[in-house]
VOKOLBA-721121 format. One record per residue (C-alpha): y, z, x. Coordinates in Angstrom, 2 decimals. Each point is the difference from the previous one (the first is absolute). Last residue first. Layout:
BEGIN
+---------+---------+---------+
!       v !       w !       u !
+---------+---------+---------+
!       Y !       Z !       X !
...
+---------+---------+---------+
//
This chain:
BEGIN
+---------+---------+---------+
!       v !       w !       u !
+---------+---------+---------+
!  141.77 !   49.76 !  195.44 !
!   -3.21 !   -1.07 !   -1.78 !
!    0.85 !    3.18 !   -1.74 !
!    3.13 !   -1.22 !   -1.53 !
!   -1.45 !   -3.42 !   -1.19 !
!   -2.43 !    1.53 !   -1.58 !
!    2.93 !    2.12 !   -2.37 !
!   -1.20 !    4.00 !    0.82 !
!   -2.93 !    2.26 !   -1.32 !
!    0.84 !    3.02 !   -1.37 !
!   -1.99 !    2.90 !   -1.00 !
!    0.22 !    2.89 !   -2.75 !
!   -0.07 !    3.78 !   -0.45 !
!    0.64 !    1.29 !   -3.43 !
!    2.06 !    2.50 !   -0.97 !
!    1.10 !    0.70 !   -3.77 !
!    3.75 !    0.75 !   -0.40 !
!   -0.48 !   -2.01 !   -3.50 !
!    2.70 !   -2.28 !    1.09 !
!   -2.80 !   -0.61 !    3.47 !
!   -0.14 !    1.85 !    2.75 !
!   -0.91 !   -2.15 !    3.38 !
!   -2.55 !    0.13 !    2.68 !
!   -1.00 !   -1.25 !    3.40 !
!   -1.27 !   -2.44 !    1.96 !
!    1.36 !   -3.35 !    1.63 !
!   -1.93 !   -3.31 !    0.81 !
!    1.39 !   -1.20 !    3.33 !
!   -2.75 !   -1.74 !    1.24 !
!   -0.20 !    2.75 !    3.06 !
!   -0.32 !    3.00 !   -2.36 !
!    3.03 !    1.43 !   -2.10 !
!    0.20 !    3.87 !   -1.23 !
!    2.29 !    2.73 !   -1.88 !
!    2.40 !   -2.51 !   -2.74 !
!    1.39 !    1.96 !   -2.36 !
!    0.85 !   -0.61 !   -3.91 !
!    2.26 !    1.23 !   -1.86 !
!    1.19 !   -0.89 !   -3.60 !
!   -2.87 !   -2.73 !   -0.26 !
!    0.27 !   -2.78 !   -2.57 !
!   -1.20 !   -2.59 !    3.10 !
!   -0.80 !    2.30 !    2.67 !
!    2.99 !   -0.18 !    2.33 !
!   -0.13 !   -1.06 !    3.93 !
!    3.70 !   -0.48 !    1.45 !
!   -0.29 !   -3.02 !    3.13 !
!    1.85 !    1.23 !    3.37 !
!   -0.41 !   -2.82 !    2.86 !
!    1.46 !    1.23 !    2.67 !
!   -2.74 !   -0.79 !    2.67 !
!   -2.92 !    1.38 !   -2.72 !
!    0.90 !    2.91 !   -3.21 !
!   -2.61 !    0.12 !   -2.69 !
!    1.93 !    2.21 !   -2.98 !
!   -0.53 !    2.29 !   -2.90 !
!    2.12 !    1.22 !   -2.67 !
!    1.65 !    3.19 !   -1.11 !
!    2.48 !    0.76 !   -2.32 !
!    2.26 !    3.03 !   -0.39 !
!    2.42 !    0.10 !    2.03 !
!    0.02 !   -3.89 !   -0.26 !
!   -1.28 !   -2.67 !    2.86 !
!   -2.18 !    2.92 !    0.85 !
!   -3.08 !   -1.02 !    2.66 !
!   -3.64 !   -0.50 !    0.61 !
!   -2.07 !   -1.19 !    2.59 !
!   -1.62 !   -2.73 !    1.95 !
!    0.46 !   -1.13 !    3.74 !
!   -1.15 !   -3.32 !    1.28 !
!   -0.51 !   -0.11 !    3.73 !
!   -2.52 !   -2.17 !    0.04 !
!   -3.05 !    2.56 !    0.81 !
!    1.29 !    1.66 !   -3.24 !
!    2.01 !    2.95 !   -0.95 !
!    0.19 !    2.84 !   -2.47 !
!    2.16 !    2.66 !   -1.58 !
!    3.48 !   -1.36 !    0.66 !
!    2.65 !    2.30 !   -2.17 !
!    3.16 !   -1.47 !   -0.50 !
!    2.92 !    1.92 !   -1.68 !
!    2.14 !   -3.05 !   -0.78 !
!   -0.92 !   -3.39 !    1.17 !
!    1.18 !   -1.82 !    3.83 !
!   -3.88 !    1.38 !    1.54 !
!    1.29 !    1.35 !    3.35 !
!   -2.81 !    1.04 !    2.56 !
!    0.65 !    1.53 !    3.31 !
!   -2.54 !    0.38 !    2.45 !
!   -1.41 !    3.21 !    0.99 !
!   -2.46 !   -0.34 !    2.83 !
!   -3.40 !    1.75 !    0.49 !
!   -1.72 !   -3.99 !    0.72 !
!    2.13 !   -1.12 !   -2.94 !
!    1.42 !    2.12 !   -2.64 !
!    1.63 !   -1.85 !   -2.40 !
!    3.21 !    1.89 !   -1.66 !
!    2.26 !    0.94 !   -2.99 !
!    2.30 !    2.91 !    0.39 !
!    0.79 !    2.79 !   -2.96 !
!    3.14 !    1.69 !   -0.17 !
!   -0.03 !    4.25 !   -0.44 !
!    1.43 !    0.69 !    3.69 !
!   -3.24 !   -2.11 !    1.13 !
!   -3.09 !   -1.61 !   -1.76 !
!   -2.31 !   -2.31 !    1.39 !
!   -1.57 !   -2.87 !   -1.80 !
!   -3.19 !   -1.56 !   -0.04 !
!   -1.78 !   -3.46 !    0.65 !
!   -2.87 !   -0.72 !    2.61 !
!   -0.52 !   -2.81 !    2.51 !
!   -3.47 !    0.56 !    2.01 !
!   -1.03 !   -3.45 !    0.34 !
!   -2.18 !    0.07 !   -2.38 !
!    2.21 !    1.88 !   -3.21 !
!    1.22 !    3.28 !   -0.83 !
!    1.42 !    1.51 !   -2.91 !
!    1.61 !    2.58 !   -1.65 !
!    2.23 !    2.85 !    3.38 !
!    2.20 !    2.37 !   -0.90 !
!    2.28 !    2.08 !    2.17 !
!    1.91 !    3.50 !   -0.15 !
!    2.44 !    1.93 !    1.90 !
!    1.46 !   -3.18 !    2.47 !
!    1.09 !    1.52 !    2.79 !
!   -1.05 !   -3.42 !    2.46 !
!   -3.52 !    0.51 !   -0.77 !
!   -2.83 !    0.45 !   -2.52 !
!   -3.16 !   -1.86 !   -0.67 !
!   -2.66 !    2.20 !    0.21 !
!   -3.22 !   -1.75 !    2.44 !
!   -3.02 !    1.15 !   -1.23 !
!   -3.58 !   -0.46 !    2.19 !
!   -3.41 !   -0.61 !   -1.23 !
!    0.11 !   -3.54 !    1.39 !
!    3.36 !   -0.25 !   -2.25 !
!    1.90 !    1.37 !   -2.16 !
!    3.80 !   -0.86 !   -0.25 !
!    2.33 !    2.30 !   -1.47 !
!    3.13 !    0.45 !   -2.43 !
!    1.07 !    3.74 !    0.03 !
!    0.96 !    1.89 !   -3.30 !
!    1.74 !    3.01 !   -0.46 !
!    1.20 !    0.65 !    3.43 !
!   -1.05 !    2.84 !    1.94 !
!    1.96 !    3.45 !    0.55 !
!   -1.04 !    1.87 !   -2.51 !
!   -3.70 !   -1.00 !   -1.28 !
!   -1.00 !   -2.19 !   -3.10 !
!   -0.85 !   -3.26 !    1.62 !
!   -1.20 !   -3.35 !   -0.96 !
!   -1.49 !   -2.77 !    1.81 !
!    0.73 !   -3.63 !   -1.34 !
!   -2.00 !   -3.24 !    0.66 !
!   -1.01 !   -2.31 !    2.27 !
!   -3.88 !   -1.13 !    1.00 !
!   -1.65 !   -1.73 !    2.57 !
!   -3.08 !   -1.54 !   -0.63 !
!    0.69 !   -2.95 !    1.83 !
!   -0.20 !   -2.19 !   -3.12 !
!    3.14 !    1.69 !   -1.06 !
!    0.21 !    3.53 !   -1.92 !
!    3.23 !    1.21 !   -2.77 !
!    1.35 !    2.98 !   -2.07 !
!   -2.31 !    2.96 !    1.60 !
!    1.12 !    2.90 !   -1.33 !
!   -0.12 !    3.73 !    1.97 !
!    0.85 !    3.22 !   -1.02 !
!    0.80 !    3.67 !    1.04 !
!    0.41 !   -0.53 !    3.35 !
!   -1.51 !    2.32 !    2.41 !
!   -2.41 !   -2.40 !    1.46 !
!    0.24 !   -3.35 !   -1.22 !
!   -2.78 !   -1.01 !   -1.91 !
!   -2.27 !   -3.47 !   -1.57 !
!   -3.37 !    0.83 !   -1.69 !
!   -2.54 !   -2.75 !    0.61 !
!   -1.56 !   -1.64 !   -3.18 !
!   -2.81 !   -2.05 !   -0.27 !
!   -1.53 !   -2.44 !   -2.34 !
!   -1.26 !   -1.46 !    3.51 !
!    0.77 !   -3.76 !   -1.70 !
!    3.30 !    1.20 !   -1.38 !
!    1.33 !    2.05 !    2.76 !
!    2.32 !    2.57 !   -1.12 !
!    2.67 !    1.45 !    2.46 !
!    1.70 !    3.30 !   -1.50 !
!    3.37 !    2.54 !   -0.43 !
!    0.37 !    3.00 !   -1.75 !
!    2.99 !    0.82 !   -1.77 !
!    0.38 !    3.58 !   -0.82 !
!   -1.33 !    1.99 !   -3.28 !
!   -3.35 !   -1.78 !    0.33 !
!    1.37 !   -3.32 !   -0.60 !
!   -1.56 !   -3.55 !    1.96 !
!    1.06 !   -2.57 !    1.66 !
!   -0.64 !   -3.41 !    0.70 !
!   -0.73 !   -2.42 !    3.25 !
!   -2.69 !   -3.14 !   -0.39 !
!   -1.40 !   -1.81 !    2.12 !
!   -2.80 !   -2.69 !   -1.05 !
!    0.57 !   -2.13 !    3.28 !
!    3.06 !   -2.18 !   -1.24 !
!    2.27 !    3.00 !   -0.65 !
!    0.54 !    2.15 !   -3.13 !
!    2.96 !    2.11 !   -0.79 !
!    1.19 !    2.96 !   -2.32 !
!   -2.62 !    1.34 !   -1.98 !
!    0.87 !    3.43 !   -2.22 !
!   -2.60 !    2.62 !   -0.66 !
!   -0.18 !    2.95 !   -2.30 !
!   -2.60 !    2.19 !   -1.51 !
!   -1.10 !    0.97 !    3.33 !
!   -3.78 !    0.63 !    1.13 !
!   -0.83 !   -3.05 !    1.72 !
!    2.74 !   -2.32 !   -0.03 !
!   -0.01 !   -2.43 !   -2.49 !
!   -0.33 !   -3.83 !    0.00 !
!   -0.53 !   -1.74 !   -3.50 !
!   -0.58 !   -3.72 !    0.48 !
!    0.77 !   -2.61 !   -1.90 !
!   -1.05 !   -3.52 !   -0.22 !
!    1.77 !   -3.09 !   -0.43 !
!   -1.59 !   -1.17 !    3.43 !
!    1.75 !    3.07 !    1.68 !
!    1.89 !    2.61 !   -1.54 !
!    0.28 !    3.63 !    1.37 !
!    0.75 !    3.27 !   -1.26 !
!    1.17 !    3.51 !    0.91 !
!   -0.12 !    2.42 !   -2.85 !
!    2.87 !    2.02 !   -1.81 !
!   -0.76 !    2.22 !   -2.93 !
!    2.45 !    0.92 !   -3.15 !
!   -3.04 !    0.09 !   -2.18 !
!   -0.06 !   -3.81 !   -1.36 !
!   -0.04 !   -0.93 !    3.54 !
!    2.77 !   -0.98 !    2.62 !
!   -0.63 !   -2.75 !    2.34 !
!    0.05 !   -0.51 !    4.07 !
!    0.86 !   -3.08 !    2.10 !
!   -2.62 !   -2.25 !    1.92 !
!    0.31 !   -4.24 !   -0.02 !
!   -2.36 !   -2.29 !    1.38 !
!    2.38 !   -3.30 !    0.64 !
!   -2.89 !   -1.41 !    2.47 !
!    2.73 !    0.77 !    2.35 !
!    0.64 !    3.62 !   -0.49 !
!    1.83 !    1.63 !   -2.87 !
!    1.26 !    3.16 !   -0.32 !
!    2.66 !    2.25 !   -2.63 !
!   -1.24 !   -0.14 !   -3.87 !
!    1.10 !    2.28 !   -2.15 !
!   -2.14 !    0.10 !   -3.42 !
!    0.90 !    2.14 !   -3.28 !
!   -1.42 !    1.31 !   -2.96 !
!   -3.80 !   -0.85 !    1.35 !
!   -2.62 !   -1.71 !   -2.34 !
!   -0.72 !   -2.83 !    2.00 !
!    2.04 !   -0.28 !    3.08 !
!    3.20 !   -2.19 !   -0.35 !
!    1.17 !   -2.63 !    2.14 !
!    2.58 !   -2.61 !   -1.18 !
!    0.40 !   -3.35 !    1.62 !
!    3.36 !   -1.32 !    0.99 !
!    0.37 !   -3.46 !    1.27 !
!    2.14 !   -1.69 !    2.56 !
!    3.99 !   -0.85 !   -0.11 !
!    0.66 !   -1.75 !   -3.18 !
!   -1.16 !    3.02 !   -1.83 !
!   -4.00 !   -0.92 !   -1.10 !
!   -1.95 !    2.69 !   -2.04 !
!   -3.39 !   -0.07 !    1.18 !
!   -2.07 !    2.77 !   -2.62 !
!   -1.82 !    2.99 !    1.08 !
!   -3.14 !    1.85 !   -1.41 !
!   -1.92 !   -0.50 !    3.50 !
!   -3.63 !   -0.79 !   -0.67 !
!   -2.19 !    3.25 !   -0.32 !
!   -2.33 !    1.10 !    2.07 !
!    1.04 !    3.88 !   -0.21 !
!   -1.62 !    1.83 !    3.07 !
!   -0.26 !    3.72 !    0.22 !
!    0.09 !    0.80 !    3.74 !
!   -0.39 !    3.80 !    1.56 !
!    1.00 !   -0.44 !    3.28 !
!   -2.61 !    1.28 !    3.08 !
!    1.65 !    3.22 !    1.95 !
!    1.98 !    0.14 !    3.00 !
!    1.84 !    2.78 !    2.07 !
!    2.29 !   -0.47 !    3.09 !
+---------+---------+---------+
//
């Protein structure tokens, strides 16, 4: 494990963003100031958000947006870094590029970052982390033999891959309390939703074409994104069979990537301009008193 302190530059700026009501909850646009494009992918309870943006000069950064202010989080000496998730203790997993994926845990109040490796792989990202600290993602190989990507579990310094059953590849997004996390595993060329539970593969079926869960919360609620059209995509919050289509209003995709425990849903959506922004949406009261 390495570490090094963060080098922070700190916009406090209110967010640029205005509540556009759909019937079903509100949208709210998220844009970091001056970037070309925003993706945003966490959010914990306190509806602090992390995603990564694109600069005038073609470079990604890591950021994160709490209060209304941003926060520019790169990884010491890479020009590109790309948050993922954020938990309720100040948690947050990314990566960074260096000609191979590299994987990291950031702590916010340490402004530290501890390098995250498999050996012999030639990659690792870190998609999700629960209050537990533990933390699923993807490994990636490049080797004969070995499959190209392996979902794991890291934990207590230990990784767990998650492969089984003659399966040749698995995926794993997001995790939440209890342990639940979303992924799919792939076999003779079809892809298999699960939760894995306790080392267990569960199945998962989402009834919407090409579903792709990429986070989950401590209710059970499942977000993601999927193609009612070849060639549309829209998000989704999925909970006991309940399916409900997320679309940015005006948006020509849009994807949903994370949901906390009130429900409100991350992520980001291109608009008829095919500009990205990220954005955030809050659901109808009377669906999160539910």
């Amino acid at each position: 494990m390495t570490s090094s302190k963060a080098v922070l530059s700190v916009a406090v700026l209110l967010l640029a963003s205005a509540p556009l009501a759909l019937g079903q909850g509100t949208y709210t646009q998220i844009d970091v100031p001056g970037s070309t494009q925003t993706q945003a992918y966490g959010i914990d309870t306190a509806a602090d958000v992390v995603g990564y943006y694109e600069d005038t000069s073609g470079a990604f950064h890591g950021f994160l947006l709490s209060g209304g202010a941003y926060t520019t989080i790169d990884y010491p000496g890479q020009s590109e870094t790309f948050l993922s998730a954020i938990n309720d203790r100040g948690q947050i997993v990314g990566e960074y590029f260096a000609g191979f994926n590299g994987g990291f845990l950031y702590n916010i109040a340490q402004q530290h970052f501890t390098n995250l490796a498999f050996p012999n792989s030639s990659g690792v990202a870190p998609y999700g982390i629960n209050n537990a600290g533990t933390i699923v993602g993807n490994i990636y190989f490049n080797q004969s033999g070995k499959p190209p990507n392996v979902g794991f579990e890291f934990s207590n310094g230990s990784y767990q891959p998650v492969i089984k059953g003659g399966f040749t590849a698995s995926y794993i997004r997001g995790i939440n309390n209890s342990g639940e996390a979303v992924g799919g595993v792939f076999k003779n060329g079809y892809l298999r939703l699960f939760l894995l539970e306790q080392g267990k593969l569960i199945p998962l079926e989402i009834h919407a074409p090409n579903p792709a869960p990429q986070a989950i919360n401590n209710s059970g609620a499942i977000v993601g994104e999927y193609n009612p059209t070849e060639t549309t995509e829209e998000g989704f919050p999925y909970q006991n069979d309940v399916f409900q289509p997320l679309v940015f209003p005006g948006s020509i995709q849009t994807a949903a990537t994370g949901i906390n425990d009130l429900g409100e849903v991350v992520g980001q959506f291109t608009d008829s301009s095919s500009s990205i922004h990220g954005f955030t949406w809050t659901p109808p009261a009377d669906a999160a008193k539910k």
